[in-house]
Rosetta silent file (secondary structure, phi, psi, omega in degrees, C-alpha in Angstrom):
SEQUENCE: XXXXXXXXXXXXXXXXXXXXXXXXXXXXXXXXXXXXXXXXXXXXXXXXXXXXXXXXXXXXXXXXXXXXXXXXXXXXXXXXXXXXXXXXXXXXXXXXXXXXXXXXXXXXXXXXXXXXXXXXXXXXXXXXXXXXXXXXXXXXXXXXXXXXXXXXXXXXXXXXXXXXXXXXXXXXXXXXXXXXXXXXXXXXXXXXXXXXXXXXXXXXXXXXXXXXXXXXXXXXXXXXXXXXXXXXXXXXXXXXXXXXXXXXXXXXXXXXXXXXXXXXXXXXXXXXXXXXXXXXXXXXXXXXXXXXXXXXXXXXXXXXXXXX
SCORE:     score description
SCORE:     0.000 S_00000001
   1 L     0.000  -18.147  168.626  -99.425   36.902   -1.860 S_00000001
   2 E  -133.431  132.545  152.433  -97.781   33.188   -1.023 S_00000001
   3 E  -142.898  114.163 -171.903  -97.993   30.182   -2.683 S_00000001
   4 E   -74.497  137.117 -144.172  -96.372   26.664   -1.823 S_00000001
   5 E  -147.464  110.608 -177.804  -95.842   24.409   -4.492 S_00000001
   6 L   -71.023  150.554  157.837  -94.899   20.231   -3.836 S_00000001
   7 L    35.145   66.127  178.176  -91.919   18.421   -5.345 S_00000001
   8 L  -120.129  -13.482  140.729  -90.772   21.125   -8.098 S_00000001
   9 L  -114.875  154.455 -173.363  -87.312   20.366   -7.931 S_00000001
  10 L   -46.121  170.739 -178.875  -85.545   16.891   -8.375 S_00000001
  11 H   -98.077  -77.692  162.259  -83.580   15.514   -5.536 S_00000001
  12 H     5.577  -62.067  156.142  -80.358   16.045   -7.754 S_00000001
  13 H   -17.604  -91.612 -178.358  -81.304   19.823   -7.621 S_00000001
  14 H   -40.346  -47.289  169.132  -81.761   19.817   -4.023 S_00000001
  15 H   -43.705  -62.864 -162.715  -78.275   17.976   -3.634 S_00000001
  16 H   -60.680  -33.602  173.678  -76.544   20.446   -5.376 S_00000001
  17 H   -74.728  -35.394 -153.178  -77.657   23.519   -2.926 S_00000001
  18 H   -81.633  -18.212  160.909  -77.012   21.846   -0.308 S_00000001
  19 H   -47.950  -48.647  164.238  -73.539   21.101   -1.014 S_00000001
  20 H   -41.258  -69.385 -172.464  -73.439   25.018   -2.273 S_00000001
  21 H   -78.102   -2.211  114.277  -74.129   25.790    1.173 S_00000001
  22 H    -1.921  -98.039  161.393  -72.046   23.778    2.618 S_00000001
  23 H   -23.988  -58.048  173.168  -69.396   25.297    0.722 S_00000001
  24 H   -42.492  -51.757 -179.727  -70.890   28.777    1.896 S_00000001
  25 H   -87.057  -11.183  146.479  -70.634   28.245    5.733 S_00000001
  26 H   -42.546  -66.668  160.110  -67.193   26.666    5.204 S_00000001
  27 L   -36.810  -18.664 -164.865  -66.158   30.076    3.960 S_00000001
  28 L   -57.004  119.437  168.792  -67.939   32.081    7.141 S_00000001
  29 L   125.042  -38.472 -156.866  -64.918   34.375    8.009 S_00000001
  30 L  -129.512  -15.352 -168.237  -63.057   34.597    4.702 S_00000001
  31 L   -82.410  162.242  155.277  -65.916   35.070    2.522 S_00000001
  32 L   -68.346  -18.958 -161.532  -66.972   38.840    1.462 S_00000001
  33 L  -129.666    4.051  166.635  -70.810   37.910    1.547 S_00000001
  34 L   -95.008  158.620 -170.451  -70.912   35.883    4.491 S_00000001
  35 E   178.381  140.949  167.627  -72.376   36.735    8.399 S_00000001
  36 E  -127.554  131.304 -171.066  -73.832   34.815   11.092 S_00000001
  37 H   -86.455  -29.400  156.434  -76.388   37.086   12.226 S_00000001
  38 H   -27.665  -66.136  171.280  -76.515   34.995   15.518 S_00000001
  39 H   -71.499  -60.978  177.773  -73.044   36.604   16.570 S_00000001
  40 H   -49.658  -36.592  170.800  -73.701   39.888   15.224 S_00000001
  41 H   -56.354  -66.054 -168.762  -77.167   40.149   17.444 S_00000001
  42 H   -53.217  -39.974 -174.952  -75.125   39.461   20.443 S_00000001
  43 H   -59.778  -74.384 -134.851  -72.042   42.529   19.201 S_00000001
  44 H   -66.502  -46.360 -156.178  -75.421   44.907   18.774 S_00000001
  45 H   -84.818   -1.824  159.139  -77.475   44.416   21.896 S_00000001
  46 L  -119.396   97.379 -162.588  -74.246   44.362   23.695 S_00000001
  47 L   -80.542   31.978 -170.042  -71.221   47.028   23.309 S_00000001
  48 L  -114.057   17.647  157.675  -68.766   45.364   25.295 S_00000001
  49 L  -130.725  125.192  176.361  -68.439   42.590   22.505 S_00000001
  50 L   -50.016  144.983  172.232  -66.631   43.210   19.629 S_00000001
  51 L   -75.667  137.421  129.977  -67.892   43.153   16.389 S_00000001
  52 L   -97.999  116.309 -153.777  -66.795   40.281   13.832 S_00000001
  53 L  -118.417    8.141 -171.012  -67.465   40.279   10.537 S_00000001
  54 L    48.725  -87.517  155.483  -64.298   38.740    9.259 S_00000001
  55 L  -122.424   -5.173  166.658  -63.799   39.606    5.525 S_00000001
  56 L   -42.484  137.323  170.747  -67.716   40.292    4.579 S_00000001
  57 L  -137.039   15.200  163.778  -68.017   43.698    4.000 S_00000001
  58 L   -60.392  -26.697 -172.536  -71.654   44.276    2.764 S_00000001
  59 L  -100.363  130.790  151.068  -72.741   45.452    6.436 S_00000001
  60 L   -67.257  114.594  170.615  -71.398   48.549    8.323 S_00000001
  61 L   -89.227  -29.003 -175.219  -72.027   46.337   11.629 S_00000001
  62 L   -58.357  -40.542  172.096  -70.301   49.181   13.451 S_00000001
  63 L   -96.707    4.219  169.412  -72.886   51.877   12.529 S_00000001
  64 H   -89.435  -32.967  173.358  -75.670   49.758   12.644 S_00000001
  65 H   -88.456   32.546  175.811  -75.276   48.946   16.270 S_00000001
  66 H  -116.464  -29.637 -179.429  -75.008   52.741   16.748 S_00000001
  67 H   -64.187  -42.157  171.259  -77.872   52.701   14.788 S_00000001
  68 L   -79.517  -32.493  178.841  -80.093   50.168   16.752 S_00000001
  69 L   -49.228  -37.992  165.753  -78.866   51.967   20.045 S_00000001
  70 L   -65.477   -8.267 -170.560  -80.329   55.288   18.772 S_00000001
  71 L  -137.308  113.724  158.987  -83.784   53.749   18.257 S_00000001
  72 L   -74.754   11.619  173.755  -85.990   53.352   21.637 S_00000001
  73 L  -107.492   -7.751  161.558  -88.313   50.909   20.210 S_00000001
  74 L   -48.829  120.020  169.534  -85.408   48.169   19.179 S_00000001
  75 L  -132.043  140.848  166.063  -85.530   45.066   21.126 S_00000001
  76 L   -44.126  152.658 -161.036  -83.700   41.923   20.634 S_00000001
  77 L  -121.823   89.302  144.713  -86.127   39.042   18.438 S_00000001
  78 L  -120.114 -168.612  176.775  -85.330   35.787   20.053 S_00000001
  79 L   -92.328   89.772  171.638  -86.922   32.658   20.632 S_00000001
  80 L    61.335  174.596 -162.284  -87.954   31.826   23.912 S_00000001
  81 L   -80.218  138.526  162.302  -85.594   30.422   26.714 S_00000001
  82 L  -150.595 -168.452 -168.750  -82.644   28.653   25.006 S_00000001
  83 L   -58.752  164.671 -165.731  -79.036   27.124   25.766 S_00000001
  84 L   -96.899  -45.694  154.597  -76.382   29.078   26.866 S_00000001
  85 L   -28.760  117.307  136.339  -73.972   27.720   23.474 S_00000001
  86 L   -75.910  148.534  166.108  -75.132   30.095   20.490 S_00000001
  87 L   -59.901 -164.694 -178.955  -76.393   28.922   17.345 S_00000001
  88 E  -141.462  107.836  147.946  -75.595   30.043   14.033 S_00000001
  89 E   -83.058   74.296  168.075  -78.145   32.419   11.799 S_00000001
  90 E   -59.069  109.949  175.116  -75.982   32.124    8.703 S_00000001
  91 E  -130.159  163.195 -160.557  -76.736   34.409    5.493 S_00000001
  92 E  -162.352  152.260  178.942  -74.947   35.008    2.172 S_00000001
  93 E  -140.803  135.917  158.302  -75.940   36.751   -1.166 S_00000001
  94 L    81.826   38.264 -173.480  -74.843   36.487   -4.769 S_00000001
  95 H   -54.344  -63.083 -130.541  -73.911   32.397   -4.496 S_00000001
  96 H   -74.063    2.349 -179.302  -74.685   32.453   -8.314 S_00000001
  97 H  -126.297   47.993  163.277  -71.795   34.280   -9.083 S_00000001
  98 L  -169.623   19.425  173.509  -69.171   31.872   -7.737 S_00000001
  99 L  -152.038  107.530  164.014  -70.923   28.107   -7.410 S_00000001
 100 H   -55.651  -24.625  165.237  -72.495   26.666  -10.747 S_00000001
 101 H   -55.855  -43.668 -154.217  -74.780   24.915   -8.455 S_00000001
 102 H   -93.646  -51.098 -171.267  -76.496   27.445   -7.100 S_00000001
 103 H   -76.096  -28.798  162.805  -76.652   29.270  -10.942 S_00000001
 104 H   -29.519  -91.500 -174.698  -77.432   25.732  -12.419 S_00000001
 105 H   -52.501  -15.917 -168.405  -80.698   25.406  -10.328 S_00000001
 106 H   -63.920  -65.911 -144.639  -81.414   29.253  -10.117 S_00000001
 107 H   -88.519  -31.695 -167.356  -81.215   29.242  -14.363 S_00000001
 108 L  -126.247  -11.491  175.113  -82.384   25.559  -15.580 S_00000001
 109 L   -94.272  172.025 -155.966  -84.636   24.043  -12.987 S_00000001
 110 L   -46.490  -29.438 -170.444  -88.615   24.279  -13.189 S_00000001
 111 H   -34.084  -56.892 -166.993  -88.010   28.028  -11.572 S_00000001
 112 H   -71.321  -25.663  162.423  -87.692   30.360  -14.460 S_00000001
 113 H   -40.345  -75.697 -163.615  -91.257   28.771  -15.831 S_00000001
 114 H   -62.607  -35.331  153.156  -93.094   29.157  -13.040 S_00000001
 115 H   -46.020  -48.353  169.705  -92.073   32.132  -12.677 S_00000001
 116 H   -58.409  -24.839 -178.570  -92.847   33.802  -15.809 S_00000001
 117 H  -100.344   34.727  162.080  -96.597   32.160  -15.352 S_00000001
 118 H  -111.727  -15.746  122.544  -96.934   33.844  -12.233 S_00000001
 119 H   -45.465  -20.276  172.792  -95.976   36.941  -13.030 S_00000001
 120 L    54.852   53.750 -159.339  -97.661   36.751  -16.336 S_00000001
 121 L  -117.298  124.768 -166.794  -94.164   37.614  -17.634 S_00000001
 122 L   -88.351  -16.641  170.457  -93.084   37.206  -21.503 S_00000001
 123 L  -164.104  149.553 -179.895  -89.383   37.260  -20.006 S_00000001
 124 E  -149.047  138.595  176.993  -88.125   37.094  -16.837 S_00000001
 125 E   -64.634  141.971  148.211  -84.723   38.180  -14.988 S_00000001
 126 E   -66.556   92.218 -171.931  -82.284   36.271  -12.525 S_00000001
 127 L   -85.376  -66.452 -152.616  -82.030   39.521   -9.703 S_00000001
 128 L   179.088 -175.313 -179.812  -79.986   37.298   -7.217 S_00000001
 129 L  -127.747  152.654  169.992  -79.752   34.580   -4.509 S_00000001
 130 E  -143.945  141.419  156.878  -79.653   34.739   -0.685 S_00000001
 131 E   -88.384  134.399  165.002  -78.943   31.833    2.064 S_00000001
 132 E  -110.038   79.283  169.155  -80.770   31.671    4.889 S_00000001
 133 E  -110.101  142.663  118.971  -79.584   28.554    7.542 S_00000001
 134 E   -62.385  117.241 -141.838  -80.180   27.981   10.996 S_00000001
 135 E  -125.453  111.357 -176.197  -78.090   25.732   12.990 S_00000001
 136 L   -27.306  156.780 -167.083  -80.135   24.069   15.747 S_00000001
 137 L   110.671  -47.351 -177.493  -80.497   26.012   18.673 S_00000001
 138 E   -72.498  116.133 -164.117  -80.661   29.274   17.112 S_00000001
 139 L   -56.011  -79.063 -172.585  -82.754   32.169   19.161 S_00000001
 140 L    -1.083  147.675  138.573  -81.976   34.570   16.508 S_00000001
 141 L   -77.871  177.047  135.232  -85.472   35.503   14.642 S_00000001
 142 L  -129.434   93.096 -123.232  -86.211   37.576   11.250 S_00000001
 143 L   -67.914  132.073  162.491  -87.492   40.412   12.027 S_00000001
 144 L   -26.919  134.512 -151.389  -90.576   40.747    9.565 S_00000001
 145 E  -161.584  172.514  157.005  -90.019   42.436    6.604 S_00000001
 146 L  -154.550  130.186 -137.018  -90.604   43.272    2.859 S_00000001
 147 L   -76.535   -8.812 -167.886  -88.293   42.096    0.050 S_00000001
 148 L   -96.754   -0.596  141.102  -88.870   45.251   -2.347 S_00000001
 149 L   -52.854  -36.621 -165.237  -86.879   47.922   -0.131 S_00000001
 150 L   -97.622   -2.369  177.640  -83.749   45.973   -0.301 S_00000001
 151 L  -117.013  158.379  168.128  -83.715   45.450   -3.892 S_00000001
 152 L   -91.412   83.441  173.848  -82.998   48.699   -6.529 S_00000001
 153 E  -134.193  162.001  160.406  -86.145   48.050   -8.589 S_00000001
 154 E  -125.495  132.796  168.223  -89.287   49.812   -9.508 S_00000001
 155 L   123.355  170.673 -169.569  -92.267   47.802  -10.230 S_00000001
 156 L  -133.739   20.577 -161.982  -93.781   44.905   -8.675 S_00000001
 157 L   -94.830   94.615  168.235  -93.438   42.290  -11.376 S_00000001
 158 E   145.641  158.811 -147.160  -91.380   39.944   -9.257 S_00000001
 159 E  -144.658  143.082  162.651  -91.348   37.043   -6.731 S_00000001
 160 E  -108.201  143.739 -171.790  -89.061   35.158   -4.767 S_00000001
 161 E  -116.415  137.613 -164.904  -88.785   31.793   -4.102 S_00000001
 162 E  -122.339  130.423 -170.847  -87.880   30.171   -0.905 S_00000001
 163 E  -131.049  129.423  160.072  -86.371   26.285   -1.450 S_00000001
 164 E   -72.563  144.385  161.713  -86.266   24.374    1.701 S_00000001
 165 L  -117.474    8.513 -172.347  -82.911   21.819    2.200 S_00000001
 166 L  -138.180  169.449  145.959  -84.403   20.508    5.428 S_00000001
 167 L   -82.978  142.023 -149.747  -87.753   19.550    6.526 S_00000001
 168 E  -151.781  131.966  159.001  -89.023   22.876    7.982 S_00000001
 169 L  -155.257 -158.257 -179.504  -92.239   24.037    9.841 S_00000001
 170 H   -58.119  -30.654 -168.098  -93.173   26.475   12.718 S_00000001
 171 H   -67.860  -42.036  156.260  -91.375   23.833   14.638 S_00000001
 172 H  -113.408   41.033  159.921  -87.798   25.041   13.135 S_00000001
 173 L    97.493   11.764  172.263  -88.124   28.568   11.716 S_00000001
 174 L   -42.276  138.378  155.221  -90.152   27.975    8.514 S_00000001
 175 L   -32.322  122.830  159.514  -90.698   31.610    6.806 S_00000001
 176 E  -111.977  166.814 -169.751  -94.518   33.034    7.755 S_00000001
 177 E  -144.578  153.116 -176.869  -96.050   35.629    5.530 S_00000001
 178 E   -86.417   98.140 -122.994  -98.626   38.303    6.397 S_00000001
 179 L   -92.967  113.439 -171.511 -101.319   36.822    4.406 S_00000001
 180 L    93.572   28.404  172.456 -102.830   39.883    1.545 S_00000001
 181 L  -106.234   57.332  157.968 -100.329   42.215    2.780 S_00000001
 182 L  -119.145    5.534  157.465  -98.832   43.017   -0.815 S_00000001
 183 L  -116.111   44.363 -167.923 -101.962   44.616   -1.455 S_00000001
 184 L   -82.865  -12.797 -153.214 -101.809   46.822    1.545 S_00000001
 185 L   112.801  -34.192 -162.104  -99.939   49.714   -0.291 S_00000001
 186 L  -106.634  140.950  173.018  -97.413   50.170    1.385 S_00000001
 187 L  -125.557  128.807  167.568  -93.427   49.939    0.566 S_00000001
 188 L  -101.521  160.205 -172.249  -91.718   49.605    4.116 S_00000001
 189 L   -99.053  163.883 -143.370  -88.853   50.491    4.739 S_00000001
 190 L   -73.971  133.670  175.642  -85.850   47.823    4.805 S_00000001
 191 E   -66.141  158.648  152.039  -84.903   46.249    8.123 S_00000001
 192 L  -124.793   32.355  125.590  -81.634   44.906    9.264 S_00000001
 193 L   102.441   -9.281  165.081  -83.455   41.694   10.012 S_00000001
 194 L   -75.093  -29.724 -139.811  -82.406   41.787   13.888 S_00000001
 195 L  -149.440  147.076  174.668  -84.365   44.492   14.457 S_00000001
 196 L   -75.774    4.871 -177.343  -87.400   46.382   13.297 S_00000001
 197 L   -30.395  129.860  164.890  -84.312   49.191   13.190 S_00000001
 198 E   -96.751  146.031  149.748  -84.631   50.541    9.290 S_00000001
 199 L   -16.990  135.933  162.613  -81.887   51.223    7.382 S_00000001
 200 L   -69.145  146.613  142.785  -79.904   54.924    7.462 S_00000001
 201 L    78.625   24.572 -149.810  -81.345   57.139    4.975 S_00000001
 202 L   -86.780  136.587 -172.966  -83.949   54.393    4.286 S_00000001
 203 L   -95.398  167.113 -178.246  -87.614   55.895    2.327 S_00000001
 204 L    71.948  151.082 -179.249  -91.266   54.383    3.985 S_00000001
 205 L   -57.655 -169.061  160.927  -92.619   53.821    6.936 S_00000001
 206 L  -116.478  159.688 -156.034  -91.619   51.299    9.109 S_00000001
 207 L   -57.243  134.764 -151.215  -92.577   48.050    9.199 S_00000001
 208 L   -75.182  150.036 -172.158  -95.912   47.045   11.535 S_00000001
 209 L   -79.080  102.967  173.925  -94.271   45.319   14.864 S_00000001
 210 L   -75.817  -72.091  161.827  -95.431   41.755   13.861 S_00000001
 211 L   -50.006   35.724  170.451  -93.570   40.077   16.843 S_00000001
 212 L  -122.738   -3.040 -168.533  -94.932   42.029   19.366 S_00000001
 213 L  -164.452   41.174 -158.326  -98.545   40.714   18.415 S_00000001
 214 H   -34.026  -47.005 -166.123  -98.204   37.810   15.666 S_00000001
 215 H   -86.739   32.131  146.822 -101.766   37.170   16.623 S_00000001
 216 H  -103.658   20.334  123.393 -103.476   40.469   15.093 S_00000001
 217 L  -142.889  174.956 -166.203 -102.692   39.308   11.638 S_00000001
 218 L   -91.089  113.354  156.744 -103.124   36.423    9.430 S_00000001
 219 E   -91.162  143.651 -173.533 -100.218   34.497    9.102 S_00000001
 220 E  -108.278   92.762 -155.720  -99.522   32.194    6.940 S_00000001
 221 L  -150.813  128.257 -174.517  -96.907   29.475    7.178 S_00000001
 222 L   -97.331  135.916  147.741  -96.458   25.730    5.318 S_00000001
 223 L   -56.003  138.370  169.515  -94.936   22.172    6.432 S_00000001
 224 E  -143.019  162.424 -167.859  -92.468   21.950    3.389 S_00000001
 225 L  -126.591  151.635  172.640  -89.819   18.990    2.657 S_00000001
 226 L   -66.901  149.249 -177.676  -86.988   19.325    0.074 S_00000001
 227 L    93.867    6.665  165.415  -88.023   19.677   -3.296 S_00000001
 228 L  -101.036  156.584  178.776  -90.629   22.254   -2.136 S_00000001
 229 E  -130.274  134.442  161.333  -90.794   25.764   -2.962 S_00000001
 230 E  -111.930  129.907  165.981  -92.638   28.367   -1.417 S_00000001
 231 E  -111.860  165.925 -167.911  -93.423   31.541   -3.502 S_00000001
 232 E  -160.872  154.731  179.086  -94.300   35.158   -2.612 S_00000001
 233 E   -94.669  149.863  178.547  -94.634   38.362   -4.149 S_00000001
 234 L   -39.098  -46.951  175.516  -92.470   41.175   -3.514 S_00000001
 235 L   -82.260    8.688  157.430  -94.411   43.214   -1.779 S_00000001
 236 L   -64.010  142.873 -171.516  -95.496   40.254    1.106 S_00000001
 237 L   -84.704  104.559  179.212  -94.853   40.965    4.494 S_00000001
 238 E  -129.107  157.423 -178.428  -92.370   37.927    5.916 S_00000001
 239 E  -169.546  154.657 -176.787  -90.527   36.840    9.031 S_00000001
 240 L  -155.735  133.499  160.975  -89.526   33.676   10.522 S_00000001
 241 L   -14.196  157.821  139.307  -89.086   32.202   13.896 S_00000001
 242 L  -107.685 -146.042 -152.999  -85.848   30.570   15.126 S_00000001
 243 E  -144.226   90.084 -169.214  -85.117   27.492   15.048 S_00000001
 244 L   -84.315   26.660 -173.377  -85.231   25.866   18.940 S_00000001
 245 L  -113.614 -159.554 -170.326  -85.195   22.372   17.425 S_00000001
 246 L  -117.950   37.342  159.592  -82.188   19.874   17.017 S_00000001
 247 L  -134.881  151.222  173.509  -82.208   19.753   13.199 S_00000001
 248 L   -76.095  144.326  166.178  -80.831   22.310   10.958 S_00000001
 249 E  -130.079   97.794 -169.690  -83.210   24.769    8.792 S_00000001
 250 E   -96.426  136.069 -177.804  -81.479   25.405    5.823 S_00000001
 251 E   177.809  145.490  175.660  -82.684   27.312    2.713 S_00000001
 252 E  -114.050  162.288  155.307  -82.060   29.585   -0.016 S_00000001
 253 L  -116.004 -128.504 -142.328  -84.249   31.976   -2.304 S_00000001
 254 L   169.914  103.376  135.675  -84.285   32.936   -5.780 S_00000001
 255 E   -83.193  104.264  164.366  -85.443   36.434   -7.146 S_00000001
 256 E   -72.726  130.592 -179.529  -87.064   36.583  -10.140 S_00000001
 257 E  -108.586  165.912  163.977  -88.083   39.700  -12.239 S_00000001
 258 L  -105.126 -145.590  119.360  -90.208   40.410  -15.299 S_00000001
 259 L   -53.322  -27.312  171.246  -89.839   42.637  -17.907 S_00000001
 260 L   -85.525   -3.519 -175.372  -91.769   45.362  -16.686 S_00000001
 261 L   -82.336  137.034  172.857  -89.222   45.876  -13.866 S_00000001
 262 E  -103.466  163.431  159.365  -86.966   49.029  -13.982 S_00000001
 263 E   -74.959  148.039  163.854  -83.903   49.764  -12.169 S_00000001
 264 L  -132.836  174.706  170.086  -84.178   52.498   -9.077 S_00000001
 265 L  -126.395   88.663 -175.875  -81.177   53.172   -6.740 S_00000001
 266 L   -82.816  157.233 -179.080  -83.853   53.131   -4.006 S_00000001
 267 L  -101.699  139.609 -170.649  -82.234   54.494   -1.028 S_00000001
 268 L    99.944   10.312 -179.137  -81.677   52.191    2.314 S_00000001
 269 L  -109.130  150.595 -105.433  -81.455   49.490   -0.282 S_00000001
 270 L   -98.030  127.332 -176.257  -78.707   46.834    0.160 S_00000001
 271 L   -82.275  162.813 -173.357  -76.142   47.485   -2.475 S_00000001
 272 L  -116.499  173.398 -161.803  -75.144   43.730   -4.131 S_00000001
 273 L   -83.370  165.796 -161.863  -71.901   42.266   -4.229 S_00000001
 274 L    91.330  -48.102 -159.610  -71.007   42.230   -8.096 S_00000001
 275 L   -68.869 -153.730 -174.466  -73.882   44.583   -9.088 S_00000001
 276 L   -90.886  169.963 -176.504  -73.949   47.585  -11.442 S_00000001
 277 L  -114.156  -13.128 -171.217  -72.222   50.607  -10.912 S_00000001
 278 L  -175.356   54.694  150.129  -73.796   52.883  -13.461 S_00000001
 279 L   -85.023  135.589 -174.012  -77.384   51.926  -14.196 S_00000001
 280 L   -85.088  131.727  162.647  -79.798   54.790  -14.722 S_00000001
 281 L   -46.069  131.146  171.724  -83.343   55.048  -12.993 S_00000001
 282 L    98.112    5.942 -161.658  -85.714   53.659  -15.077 S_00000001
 283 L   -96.700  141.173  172.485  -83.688   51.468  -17.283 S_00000001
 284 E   -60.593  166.477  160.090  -84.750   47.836  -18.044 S_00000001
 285 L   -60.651  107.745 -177.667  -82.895   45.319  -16.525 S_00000001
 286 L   -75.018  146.539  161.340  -79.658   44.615  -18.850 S_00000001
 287 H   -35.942  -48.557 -156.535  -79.223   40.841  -19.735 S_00000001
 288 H   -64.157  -44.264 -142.820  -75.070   41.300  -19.169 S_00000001
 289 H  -119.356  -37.453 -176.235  -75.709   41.769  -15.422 S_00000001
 290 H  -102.039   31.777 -163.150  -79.494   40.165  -14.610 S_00000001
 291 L   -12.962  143.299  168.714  -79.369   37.220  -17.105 S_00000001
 292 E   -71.622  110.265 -172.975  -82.449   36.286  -18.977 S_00000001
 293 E  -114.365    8.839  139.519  -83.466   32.651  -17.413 S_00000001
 294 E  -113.239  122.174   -5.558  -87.024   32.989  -19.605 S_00000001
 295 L   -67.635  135.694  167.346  -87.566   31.643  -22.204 S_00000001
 296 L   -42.382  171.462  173.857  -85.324   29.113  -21.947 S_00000001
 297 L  -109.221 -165.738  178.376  -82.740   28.152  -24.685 S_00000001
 298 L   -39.917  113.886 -166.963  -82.324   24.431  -26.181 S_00000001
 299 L   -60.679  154.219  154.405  -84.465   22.061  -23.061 S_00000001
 300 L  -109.337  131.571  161.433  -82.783   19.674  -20.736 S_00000001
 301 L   -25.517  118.119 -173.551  -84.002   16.540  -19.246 S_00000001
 302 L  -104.940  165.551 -178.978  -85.212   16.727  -16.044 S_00000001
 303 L   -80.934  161.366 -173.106  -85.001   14.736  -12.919 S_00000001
 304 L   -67.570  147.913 -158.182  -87.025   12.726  -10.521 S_00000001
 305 L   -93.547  135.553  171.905  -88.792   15.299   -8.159 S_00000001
 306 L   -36.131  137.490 -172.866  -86.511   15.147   -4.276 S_00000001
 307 L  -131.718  -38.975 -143.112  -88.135   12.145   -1.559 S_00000001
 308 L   -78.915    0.000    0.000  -85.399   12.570    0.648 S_00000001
């Protein structure tokens, strides 16, 4: 269900997100799609600090910490003893539809290939982007999870890819995946990544408490360097540490679809900034709103694979 894959994009590539995300965490406050989940953990597990979400407005944070409060098996996910300064667990969605960087590499780098031969996919979709950084320091966790509750799809013909911008291992908060659990069966239901809390009105069980016992299943988790990608199928089971070291662990992912993927309006899943307003269950994925990044059009040169 994961597989890591050396030097598949250029250091030019690799430049450009990081400079996207850059850009991103400049914005933290003003952006609609921005949250440091760091600061929001602290609002939930405590109600005497206000929530601040600035101008994001994908999260109710207000009903969600009414939400974790109602469920006795929530506990904060951090790491171990750490500094009394918080970090920063920054995340963002839908970069690609306001930095050419981010939609450059998403749409023209090695990605849309590999996808399609992993997927065994005659065309394949562009679903979205997400940032993930960690700012040394950071406690914060991610609470284990699985990526097909949060998206409105049916079908399982799709993968995401996780691009490092740091060097990253267990040592700062590298992703781990539960290793053959996308053929377990199962669709859990969607998290709100502090907490094994699921989403209101959310379908499936919930997700097996992976922190409380990492070592009753096989995890899986790779040193990777920029210009690496790790991939995983929708239905693997993922979560990642934080990140108690004094370098940042920065990274974005990539969802890719096939052709066999339908639309669903699954319910608990995360509506996206942008998306459609008035697709019907069961309909492929239109082109106007999920762009076709396979087969390519007219090739480009490519670049020297990322050292740095």
């Amino acid at each position: 269900g994961v597989v890591c894959l050396r030097n598949v994009l250029s250091a030019d590539e690799v430049r450009a997100l990081r400079e996207a995300v850059t850009c991103q965490i400049d914005r933290l406050g003003t952006s609609q799609t921005g949250y440091d989940f760091e600061a929001l953990a602290r609002a939930v597990w405590n109600p005497e600090v206000q929530i601040e979400t600035g101008a994001a407005t994908r999260f109710d944070m207000s009903s969600l910490r009414e939400l974790v409060a109602s469920d006795p098996a929530a506990r904060p996910l951090l790491e171990g003893a750490g500094p009394s300064e918080p970090g920063l667990f920054f995340y963002d969605a839908a970069g690609w539809r306001q930095d050419a960087r981010i939609q450059d590499v998403a749409f023209h780098s090695a990605l849309p290939e590999i996808a399609a031969d992993l997927l065994q996919a005659k065309r394949v979709h562009f679903w979205e982007d997400t940032t993930f950084a960690k700012a040394p320091h950071t406690r914060q966790k991610t609470a284990f999870h699985q990526d097909l509750s949060y998206f409105q799809i049916s079908g399982d013909q799709c993968l995401i890819a996780w691009i490092p911008l740091d060097p990253a291992g267990l040592w700062n908060g590298v992703t781990q995946y539960v290793r053959g659990s996308h053929m377990w069966g199962e669709v859990y239901a969607p998290n709100i990544f502090l907490s094994q809390t699921p989403f209101p009105g959310a379908d499936g069980p919930r997700c097996p408490d992976i922190e409380a016992d990492p070592d009753a299943f096989d995890l899986v988790a790779f040193d990777v360097m920029p210009g690496d990608v790790i991939l995983h199928h929708v239905l693997t089971v993922h979560g990642a540490g934080g990140n108690p070291s004094d370098r940042w662990r920065r990274a974005v992912s990539f969802r890719y679809c096939g052709e066999a993927v339908r639309y669903l309006e699954r319910k608990g899943a995360l509506p996206q900034p942008g998306g459609p307003r008035a697709l019907a269950d069961g309909q492929p994925l239109p082109s106007s709103i999920y762009p076709v990044v396979w087969p390519k059009r007219a090739g480009r040169a490519s670049s020297p694979p990322a050292t740095d």
